[in-house]
C-alpha positions as CSV (number, residue, x, y, z in Angstrom):
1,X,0.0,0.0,0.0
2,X,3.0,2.6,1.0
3,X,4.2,1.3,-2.2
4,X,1.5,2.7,-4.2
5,X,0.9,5.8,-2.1
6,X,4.1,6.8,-3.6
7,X,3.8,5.9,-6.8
8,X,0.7,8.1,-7.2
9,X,2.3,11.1,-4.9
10,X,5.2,10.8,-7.4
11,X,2.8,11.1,-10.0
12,X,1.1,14.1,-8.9
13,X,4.6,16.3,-8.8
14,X,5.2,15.3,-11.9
15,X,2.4,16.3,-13.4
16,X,2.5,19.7,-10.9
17,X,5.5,19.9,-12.0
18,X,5.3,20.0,-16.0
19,X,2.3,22.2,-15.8
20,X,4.7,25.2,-14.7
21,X,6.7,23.8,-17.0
22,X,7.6,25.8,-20.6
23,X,7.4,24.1,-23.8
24,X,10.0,24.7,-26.6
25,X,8.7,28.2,-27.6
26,X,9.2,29.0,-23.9
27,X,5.6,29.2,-23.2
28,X,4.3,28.4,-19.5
29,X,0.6,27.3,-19.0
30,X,-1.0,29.6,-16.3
31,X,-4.8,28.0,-16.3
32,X,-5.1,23.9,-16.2
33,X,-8.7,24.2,-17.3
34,X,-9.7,22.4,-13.9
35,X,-9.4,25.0,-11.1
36,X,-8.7,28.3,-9.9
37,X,-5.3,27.0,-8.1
38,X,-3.1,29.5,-8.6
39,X,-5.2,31.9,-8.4
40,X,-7.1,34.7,-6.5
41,X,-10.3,36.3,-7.0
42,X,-11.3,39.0,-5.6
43,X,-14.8,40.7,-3.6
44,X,-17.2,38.9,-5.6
45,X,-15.8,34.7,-6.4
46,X,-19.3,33.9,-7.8
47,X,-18.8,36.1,-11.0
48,X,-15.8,33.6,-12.0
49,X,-16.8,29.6,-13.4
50,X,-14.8,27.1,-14.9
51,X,-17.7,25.1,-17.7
52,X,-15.5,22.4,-19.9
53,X,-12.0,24.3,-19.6
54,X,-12.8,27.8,-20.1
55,X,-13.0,30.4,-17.4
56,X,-16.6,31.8,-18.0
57,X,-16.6,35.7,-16.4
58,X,-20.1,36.4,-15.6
59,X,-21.4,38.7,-12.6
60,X,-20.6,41.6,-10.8
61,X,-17.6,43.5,-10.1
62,X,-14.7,41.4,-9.9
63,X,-10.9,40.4,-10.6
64,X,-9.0,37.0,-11.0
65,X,-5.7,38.0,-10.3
66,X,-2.8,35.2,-10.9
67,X,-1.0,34.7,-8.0
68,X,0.4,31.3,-8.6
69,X,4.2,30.1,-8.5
70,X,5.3,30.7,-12.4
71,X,8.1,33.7,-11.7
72,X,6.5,34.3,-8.3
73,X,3.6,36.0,-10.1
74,X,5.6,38.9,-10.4
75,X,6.6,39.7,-14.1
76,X,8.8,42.2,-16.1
77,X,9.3,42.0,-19.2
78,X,7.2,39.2,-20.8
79,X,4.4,38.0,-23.3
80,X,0.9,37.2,-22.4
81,X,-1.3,35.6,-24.7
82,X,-4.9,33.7,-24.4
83,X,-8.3,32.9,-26.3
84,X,-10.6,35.3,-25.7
85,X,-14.9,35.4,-26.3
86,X,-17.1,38.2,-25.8
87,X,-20.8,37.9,-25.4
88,X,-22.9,41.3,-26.9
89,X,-22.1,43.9,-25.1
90,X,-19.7,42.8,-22.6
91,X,-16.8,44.5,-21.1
92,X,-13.7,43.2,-19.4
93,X,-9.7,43.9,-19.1
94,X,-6.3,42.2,-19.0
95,X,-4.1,43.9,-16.5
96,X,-0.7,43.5,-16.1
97,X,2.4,44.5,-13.5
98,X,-0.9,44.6,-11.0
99,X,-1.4,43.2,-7.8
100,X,-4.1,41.7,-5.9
101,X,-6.7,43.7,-3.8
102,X,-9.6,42.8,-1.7
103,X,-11.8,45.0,-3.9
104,X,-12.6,48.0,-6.2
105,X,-10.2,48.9,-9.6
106,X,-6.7,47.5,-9.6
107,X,-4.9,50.7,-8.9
108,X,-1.8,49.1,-10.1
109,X,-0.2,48.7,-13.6
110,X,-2.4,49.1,-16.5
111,X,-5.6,47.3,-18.2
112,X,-5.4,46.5,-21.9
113,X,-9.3,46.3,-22.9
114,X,-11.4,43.7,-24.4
115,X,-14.5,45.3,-25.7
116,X,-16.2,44.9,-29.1
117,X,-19.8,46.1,-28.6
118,X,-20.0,47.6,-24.9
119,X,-21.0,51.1,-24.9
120,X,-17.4,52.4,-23.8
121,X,-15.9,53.4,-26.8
122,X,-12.5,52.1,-25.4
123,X,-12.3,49.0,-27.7
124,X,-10.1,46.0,-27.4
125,X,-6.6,46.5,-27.4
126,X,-6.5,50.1,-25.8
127,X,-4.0,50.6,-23.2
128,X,-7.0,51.6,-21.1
129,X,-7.3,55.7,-20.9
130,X,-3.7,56.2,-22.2
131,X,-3.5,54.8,-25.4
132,X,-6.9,53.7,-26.9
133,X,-7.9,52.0,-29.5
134,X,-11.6,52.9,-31.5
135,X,-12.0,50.4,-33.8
136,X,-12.9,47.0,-33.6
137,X,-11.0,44.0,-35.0
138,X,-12.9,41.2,-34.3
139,X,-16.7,39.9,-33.5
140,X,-18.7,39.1,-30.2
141,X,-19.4,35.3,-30.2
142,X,-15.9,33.9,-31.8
143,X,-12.8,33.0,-30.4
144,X,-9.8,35.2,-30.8
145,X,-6.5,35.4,-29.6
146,X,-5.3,38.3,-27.8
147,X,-1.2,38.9,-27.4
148,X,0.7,41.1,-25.2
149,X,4.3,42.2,-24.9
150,X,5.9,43.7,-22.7
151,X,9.5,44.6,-22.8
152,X,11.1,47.8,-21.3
153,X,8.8,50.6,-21.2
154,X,6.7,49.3,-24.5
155,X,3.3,47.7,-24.8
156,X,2.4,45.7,-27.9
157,X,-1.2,44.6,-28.5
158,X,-2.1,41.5,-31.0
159,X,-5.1,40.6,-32.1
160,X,-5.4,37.8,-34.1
161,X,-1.5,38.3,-35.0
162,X,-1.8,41.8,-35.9
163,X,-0.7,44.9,-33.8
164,X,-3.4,46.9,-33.6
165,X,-1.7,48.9,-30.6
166,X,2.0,50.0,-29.7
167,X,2.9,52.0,-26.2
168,X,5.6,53.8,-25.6
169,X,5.3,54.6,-21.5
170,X,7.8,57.5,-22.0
171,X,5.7,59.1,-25.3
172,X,2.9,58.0,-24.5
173,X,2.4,58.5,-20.6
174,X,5.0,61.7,-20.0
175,X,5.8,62.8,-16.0
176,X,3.8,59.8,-14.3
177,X,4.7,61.2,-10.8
178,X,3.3,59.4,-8.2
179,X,1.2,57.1,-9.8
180,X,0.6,53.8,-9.2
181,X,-0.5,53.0,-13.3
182,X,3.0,52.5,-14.6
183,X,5.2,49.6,-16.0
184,X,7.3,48.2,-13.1
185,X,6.5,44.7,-12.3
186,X,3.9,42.4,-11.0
187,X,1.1,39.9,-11.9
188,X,-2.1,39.8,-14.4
189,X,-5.6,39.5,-13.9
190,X,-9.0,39.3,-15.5
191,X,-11.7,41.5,-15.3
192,X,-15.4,40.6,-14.2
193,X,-16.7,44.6,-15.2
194,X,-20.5,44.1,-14.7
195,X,-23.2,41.6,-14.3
196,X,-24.3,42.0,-17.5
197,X,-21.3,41.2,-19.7
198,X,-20.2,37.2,-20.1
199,X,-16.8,36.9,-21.6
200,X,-14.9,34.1,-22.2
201,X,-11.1,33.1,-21.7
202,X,-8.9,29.9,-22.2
203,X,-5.4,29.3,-22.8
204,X,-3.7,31.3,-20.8
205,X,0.1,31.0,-21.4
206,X,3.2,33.4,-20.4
207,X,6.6,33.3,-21.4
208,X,8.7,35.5,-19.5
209,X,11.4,38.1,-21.1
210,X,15.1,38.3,-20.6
């Protein structure tokens, strides 16, 4: 019995283990597709599901912030990339170099947008209030895949494979002062914006930046 306690314990690292592991392109899985381990949600945990491997956003107010063990959820320069579904007229955000809070806005780092049809005209891809972006790119109801970069005081914004948005922090932003919305480092989350807008995200991978 001890025999095949271990054998199965043994089993479980390694399979723990390879999901933080990257693959050749230096990609590192963030979701499983099972549960939320590895991550934290914050002031409302009912507006976050998991239905047959996709994290389904639907509810009020609310962020699922990665706070798992890949870099020690605190990342520089890197590339973000996932699949990504909005419902009509839903609203939600990618943040990144953020950290968890209890509740409200992150007040850290910045939110790139994901928004084809909600009446903000900030549309995917804006580096949300800085940078924005008016146009639309692709259609509520199919997958897409959204892609960020960033390295040094730049933010690059794929959709699909094509750059529909580039941020320069120093151009772009000028004097940030004080603030707290500003490339340094830290973690990503996702936003849950309102309870009427259902979005959609699966495979969410990272690969960190020299």
């Amino acid at each position: 019995m001890k025999k095949i306690i271990c054998i199965v314990l043994l089993a479980f690292i390694s399979i723990s283990l390879q999901a933080q592991k990257a693959d050749k392109d230096g990609w590192i899985k963030l979701f499983n597709g099972k549960s939320f381990k590895g991550w934290s949600i914050s002031e409302n945990p009912e507006s976050f599901s998991i239905e047959d491997g996709v994290i389904k956003i639907d509810g009020p107010r609310a962020h699922l912030f990665y706070t798992g063990k890949v870099e020690n959820h605190d990342f520089d320069n890197f590339e973000l990339k996932m699949q990504v579904k909005t419902m009509p007229n839903a609203n939600s955000g990618i943040f990144i170099h953020t950290a968890f809070q209890e509740d409200g806005w992150p007040e850290k780092g910045y939110e790139i947008q994901v928004n084809q049809t909600h009446g903000d005209w900030r549309k995917t891809g804006s580096v949300y209030s800085f940078k924005d972006v008016k146009e639309t790119f692709v259609s509520d109801g199919e997958w897409y895949t959204q892609h960020i970069i960033v390295e040094g005081d730049q933010v690059t914004v794929k959709v699909n494979g094509e750059v529909i948005n580039e941020f320069t922090e120093a151009q772009d932003r000028g004097d940030i002062g004080d603030s707290q919305k500003k490339l340094s480092s830290g973690t990503i989350a996702l936003q849950a914006h309102d309870p009427k807008s259902v979005i959609y995200y699966k495979d969410i991978m990272i690969k960190p930046l020299p």
